[in-house]
Backbone as CSV, one residue per row, in Angstrom:
resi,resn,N_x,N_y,N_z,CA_x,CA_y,CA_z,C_x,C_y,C_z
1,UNK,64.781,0.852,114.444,65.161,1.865,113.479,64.388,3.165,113.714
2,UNK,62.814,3.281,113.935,62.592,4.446,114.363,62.785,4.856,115.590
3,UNK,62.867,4.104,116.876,63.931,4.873,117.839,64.926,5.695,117.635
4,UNK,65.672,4.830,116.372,66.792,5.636,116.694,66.619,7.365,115.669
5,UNK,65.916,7.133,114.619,65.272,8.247,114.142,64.463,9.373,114.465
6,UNK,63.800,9.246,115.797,63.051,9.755,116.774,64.006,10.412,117.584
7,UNK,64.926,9.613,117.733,66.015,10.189,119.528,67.217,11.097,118.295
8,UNK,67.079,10.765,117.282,68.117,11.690,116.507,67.576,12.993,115.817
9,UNK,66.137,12.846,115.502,65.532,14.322,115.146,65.518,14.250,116.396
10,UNK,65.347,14.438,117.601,64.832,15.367,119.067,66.428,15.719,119.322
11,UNK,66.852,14.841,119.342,68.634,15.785,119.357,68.849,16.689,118.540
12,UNK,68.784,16.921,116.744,68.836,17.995,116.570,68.239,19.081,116.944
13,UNK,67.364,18.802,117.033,65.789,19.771,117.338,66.691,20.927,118.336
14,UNK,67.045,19.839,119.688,67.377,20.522,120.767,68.374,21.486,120.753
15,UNK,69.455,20.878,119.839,70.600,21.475,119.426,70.847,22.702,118.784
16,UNK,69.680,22.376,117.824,69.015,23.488,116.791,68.496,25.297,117.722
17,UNK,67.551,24.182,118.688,66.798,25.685,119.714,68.363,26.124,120.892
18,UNK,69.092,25.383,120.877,70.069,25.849,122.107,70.506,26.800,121.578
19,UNK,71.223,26.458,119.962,72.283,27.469,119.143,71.589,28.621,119.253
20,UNK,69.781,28.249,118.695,69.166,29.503,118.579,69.311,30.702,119.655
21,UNK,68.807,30.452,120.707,68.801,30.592,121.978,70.101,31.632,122.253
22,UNK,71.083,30.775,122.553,72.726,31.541,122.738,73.071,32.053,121.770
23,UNK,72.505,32.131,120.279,72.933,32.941,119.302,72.361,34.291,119.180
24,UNK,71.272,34.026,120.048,70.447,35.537,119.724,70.804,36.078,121.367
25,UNK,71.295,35.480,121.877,71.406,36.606,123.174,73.084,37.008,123.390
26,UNK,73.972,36.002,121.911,75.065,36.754,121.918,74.993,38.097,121.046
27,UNK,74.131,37.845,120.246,73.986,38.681,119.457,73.405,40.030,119.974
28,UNK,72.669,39.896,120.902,72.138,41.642,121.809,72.775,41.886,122.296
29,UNK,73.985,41.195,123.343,75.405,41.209,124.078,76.353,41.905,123.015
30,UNK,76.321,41.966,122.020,77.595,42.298,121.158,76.950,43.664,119.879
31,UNK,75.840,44.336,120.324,74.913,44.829,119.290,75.909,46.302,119.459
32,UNK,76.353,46.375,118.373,76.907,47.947,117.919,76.142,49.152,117.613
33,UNK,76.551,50.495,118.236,76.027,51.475,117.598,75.179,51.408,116.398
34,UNK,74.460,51.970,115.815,74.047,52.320,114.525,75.256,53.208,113.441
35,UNK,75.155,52.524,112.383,76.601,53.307,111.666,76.120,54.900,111.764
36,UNK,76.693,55.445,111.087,76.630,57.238,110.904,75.430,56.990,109.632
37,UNK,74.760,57.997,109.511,73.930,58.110,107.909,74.859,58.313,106.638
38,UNK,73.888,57.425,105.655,75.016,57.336,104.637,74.943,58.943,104.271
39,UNK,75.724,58.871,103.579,76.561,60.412,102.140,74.731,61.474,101.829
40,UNK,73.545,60.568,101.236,72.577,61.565,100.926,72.003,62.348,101.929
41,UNK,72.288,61.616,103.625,71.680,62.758,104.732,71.765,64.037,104.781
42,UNK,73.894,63.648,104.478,74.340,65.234,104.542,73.839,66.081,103.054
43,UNK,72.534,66.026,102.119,72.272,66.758,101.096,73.327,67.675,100.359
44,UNK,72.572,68.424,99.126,73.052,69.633,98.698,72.782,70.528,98.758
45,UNK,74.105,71.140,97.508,73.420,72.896,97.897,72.318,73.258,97.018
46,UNK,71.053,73.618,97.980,70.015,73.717,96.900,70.501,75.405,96.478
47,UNK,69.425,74.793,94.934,69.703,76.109,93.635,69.080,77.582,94.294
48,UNK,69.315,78.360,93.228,68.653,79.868,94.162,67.278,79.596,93.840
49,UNK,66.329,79.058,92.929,65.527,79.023,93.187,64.174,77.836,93.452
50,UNK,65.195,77.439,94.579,64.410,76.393,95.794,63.763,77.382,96.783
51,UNK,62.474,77.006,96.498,61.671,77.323,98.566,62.186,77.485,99.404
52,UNK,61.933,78.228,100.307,62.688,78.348,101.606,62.319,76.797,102.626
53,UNK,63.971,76.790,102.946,63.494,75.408,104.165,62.457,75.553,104.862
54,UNK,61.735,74.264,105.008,60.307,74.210,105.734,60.744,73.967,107.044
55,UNK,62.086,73.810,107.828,62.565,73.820,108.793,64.151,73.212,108.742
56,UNK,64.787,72.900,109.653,66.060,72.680,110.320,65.888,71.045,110.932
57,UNK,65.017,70.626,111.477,65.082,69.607,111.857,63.559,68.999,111.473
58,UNK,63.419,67.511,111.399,62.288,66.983,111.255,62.571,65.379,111.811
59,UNK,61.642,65.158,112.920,61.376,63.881,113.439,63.290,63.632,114.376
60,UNK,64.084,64.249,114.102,65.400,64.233,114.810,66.512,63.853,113.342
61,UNK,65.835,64.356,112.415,67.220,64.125,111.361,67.257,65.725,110.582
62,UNK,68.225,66.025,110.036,67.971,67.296,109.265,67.584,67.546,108.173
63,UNK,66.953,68.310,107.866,66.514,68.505,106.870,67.167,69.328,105.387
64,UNK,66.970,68.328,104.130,68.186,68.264,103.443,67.688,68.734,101.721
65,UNK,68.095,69.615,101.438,67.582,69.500,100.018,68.235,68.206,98.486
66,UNK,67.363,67.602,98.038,67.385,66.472,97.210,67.232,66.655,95.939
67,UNK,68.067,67.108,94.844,67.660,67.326,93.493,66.756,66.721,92.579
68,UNK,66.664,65.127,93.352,65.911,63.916,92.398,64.629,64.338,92.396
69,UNK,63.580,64.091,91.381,62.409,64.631,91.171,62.027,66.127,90.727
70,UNK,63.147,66.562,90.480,62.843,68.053,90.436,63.291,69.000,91.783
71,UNK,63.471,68.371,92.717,64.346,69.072,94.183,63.185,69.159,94.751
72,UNK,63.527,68.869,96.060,62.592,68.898,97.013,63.322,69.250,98.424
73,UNK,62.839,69.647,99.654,63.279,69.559,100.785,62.545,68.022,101.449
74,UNK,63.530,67.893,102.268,63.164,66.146,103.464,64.073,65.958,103.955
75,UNK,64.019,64.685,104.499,64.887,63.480,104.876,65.009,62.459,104.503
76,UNK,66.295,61.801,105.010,66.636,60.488,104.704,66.733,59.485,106.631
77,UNK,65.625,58.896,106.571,65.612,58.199,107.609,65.589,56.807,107.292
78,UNK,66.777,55.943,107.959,67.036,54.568,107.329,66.991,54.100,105.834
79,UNK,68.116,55.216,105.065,67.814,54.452,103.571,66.750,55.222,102.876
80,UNK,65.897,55.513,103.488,64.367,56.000,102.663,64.291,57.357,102.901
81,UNK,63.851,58.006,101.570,63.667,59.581,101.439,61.893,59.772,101.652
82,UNK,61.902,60.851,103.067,60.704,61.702,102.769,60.455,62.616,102.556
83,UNK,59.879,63.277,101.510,59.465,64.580,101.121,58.627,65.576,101.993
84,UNK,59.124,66.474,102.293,58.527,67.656,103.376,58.009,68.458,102.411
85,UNK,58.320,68.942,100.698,57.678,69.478,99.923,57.474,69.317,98.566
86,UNK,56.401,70.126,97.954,56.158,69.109,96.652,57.086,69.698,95.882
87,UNK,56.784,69.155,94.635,57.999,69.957,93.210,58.118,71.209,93.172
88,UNK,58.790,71.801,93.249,58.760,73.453,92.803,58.746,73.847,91.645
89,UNK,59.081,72.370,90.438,59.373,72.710,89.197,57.745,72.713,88.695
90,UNK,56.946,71.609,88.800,55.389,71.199,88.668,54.519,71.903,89.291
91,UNK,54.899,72.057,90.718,53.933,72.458,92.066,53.221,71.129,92.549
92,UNK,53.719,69.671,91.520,52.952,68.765,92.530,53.865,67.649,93.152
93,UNK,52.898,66.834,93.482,53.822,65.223,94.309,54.703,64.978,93.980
């Protein structure tokens, strides 16, 4: 009885690392573009009295004005917003 329990976990086992194996190298074989950036990359129109852009490009994405927080200039790189400046409404973080 544990023979056969022994030779049947090492068969899955094996089965288990093969799938793994050919699943992850179909998976780099078949790897798509990156989608486009979602909707907040392309920003708004900041108000008349926003700061002047702290630039045009940053790290290779553009730089976008963001109303949330009080408006700020940044980016959106993968999902996540960084701030290039502080509040204009406060003057801080």
């Amino acid at each position: 009885m544990s023979l056969i329990k022994t030779t049947l976990s090492a068969a899955v086992i094996t089965c288990g690392l093969t799938a793994g194996v050919l699943g992850v190298g179909l998976a780099q074989a078949a790897a798509q573009p990156a989608p486009p950036p979602p909707p907040p990359a392309l920003g708004e129109q900041p108000p008349a009295w926003a700061p002047p852009k702290p630039a045009e490009v940053w790290s290779g994405q553009p730089v976008v004005w963001n109303s949330a927080w009080g408006g700020r200039w940044g980016v959106w790189i993968n999902g996540g917003w960084i701030s290039l400046t502080s509040n204009p409404v406060t003057g801080g973080g």
